[in-house]
N, C-alpha and C positions, 0 to 999 in steps of 0.2 A: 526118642525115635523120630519124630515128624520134624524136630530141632534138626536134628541129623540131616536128615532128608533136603527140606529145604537150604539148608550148607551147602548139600551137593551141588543145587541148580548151579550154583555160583550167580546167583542174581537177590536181588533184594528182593525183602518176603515179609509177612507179618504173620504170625501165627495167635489165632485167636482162642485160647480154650475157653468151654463153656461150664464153667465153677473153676475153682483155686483149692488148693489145699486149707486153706482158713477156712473153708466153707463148714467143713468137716467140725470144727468148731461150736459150732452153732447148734447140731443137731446131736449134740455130746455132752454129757454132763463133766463138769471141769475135773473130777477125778479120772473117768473114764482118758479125756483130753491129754489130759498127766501122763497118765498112763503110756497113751499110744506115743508121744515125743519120748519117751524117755527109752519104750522100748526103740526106735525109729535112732536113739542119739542123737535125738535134735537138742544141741543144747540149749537154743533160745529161739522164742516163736516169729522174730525177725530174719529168721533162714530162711523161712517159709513165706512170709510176708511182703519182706522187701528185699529180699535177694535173691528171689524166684522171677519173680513177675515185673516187666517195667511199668506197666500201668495196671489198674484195676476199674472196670466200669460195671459201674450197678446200676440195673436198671430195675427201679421201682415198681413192685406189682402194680397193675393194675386194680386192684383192692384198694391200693390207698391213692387218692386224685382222680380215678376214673371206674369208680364201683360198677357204673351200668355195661361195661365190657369186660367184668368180670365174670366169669363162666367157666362150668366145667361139662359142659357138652363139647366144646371145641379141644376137648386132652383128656386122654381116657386115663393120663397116670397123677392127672390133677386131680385130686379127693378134699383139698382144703376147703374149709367155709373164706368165705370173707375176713372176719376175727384172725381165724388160724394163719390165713396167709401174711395179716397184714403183720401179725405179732413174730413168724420167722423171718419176715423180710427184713425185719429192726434187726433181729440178731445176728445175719447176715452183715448188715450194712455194719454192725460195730464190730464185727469181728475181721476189717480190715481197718480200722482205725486207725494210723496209725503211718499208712503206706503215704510216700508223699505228691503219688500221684494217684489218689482215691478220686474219681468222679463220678458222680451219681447223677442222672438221669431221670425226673420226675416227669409226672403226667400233664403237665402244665401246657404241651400241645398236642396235637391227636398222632397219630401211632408212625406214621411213615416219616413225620418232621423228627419224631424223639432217636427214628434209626437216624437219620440225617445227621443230628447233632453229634449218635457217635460216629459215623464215616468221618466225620471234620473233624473228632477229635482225635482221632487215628492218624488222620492225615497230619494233622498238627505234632502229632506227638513224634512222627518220621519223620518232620523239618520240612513238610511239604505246604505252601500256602494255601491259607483257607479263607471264604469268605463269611464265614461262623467262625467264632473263636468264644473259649470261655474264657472271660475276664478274670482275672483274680482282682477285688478291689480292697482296697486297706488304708486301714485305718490305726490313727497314732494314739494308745490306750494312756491314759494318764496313771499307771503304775502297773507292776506285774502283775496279775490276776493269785490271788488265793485262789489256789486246786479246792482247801476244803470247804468254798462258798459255791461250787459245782453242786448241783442236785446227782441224787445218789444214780439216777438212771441215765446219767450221760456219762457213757463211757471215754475216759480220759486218757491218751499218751505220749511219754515225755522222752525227749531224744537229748542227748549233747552233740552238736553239729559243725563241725571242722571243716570251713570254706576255704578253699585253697583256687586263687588265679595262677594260670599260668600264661606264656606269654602273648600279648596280642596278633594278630594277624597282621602283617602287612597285606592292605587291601588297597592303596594308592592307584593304585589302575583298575580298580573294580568296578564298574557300573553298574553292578545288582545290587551291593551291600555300602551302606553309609559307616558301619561298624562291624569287624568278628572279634571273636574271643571265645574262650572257653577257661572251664574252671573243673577243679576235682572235689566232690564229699565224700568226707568220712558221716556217718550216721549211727549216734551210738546210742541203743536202748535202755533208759535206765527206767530199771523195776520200781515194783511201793516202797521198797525199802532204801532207796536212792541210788543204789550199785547198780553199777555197767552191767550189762548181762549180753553184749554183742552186738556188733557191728557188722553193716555192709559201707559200700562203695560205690560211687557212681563217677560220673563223667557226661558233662554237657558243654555243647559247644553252639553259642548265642549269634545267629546273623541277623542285623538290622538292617532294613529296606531306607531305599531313601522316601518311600512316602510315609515310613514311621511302624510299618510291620516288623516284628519279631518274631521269628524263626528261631526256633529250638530243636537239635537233637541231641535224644539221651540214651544212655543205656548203661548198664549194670557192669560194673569192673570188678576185679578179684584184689585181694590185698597188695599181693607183690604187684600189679599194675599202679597199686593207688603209688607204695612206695616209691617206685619208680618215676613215675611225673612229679612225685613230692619232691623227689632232690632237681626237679627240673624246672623250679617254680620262679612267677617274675619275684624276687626278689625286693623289686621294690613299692608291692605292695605287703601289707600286712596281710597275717591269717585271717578270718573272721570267723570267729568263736561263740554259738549260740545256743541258747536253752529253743528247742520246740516243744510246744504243748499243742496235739492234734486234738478233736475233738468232731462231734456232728451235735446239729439243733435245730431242727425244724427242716430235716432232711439238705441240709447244706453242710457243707465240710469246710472246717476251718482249721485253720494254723495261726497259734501267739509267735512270732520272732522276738525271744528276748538276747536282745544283745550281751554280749560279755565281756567280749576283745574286738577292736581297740578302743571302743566304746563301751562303757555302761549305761544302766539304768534306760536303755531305749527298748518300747517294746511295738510293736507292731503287728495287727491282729489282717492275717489276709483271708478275705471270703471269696469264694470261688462261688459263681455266678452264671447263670446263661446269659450270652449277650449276642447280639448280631456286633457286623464290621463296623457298626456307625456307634459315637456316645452320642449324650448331649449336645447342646450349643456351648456348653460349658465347658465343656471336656468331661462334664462327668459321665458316668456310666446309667443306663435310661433304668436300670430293673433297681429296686432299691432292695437292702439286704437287711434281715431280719435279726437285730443286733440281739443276742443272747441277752437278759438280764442281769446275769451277775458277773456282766463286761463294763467296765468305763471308759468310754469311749474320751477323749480328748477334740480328735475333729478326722475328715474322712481327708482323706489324703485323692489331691488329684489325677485322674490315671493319664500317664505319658506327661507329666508334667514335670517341671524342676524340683520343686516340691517332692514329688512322686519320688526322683533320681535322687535326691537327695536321702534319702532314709533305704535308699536299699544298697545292698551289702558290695553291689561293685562299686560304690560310690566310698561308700564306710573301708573299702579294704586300703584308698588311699588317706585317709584320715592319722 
């Protein structure tokens, strides 16, 4: 209904809901969970996950990072201890696992900068520039990760992922953008028992600034749109064919990129980061990222570098 509505203006809009249907999740025991998708016909929990929603932002109780602002004199239907809050906010957080634009939001600065970071992420996410961004930083793993060297309480999930360019922009007369492009995914779920169990689709269209900013918009496509831009692909680049393994650790959200097509054996672990507009003197990224234990790291890869371009998937599609 409010989708609707906002259509009508015929103006650009964002609509914000406060919970998701994965929330529901959490406060369900997995029979019960079964239950209700099965009655509902949902065939697979990626209908709901990731082709409902284009982004998902979690913001961290205040129970965990900032205990002395938590209280429940300021919310007559908050009844949680501290414990209780902090142990549904986990379950929360893992029950969008998964989505590939999960950002999570911790207490790490006081309460008016953590809304800040989500307006810019908002902002970032419609293609609109921002002077906060969150970095994604990554890192080259020296082999595929074993799923079962994960400890049993991190929730773990795995995508087969179908990168499709299509063609570039002619921007020769542009003076905003050094580069456009865009590209189509297919994202397919596969279950513990290694079978498909359903796909969405998306569509992102990449503009880079000439002083080095990137500009993304994205949004959610239907299959027959994927089909369609799929016969309308540049052709002379390759697919790019990838294993994802999402995950959270230590309230951060990560992605393995394991390559498949037209490379193998390349894996690439992205962590997503608070960062302001500035890195290093390095180029590196100033916040340092708290690398999981049972990850072997190879070496960090530099952001905005050649290095950097080199290992990621528009570079790999002409390989």
């Amino acid at each position: 209904g409010f989708e609707r509505v906002l259509r009508a203006r015929g103006r650009p809009a964002v609509l914000l809901c406060d919970r998701g249907l994965m929330d529901g999740s959490a406060y369900m025991s997995q029979e019960a969970w079964d239950k209700m998708l099965q009655k509902r016909d949902v065939q697979c929990v990626s209908e709901l996950r990731e082709g409902r929603y284009n982004a998902v932002f979690h913001l961290v109780t205040a129970a965990e990072g900032a205990e002395q602002f938590y209280t429940l004199e300021n919310n007559a239907v908050r009844t949680e201890t501290p414990e209780l809050a902090r142990e549904l906010d986990h379950m929360c957080r893992n029950a969008w696992v998964g989505h590939p634009q999960l950002k999570i939001f911790d207490n790490s600065t006081d309460f008016e900068m953590k809304m800040q970071r989500v307006v810019e992420e908002t902002a970032k996410l419609v293609g609109l520039p921002t002077h906060m961004q969150r970095v994604t930083t990554k890192f080259l793993l020296k082999r595929e990760p074993d799923l079962n060297a994960f400890p049993d309480d991190v929730r773990v999930r795995r995508f087969d992922v179908e990168k499709v360019y299509l063609y570039e922009e002619n921007i020769s007369d542009s003076k905003n953008f050094s580069q456009e492009y865009s590209f189509i995914r297919k994202r397919t779920t596969i279950n513990k028992d290694g079978e498909a169990s359903g796909s969405v689709y998306g569509w992102t269209a990449v503009q880079k600034t000439h002083e080095g900013q990137v500009i993304e918009k994205k949004r959610i496509i239907t299959k027959r749109e994927y089909n369609s831009l799929f016969n309308n692909r540049d052709k002379t680049r390759h697919i790019v064919k990838q294993t994802r393994i999402s995950f959270l650790w230590n309230i951060q959200s990560f992605t393995i990129h394991v390559y498949r097509e037209p490379v193998s054996d390349l894996c690439i672990l992205h962590a997503q980061i608070k960062s302001s507009s500035t890195h290093g003197a390095d180029g590196q990224d100033d916040e340092e990222v708290a690398i999981p234990p049972f990850i072997e790291v190879e070496k960090k890869l530099m952001t905005h570098s050649e290095e950097d371009e080199q290992y990621g998937a528009y570079h790999i599609s002409r390989c």
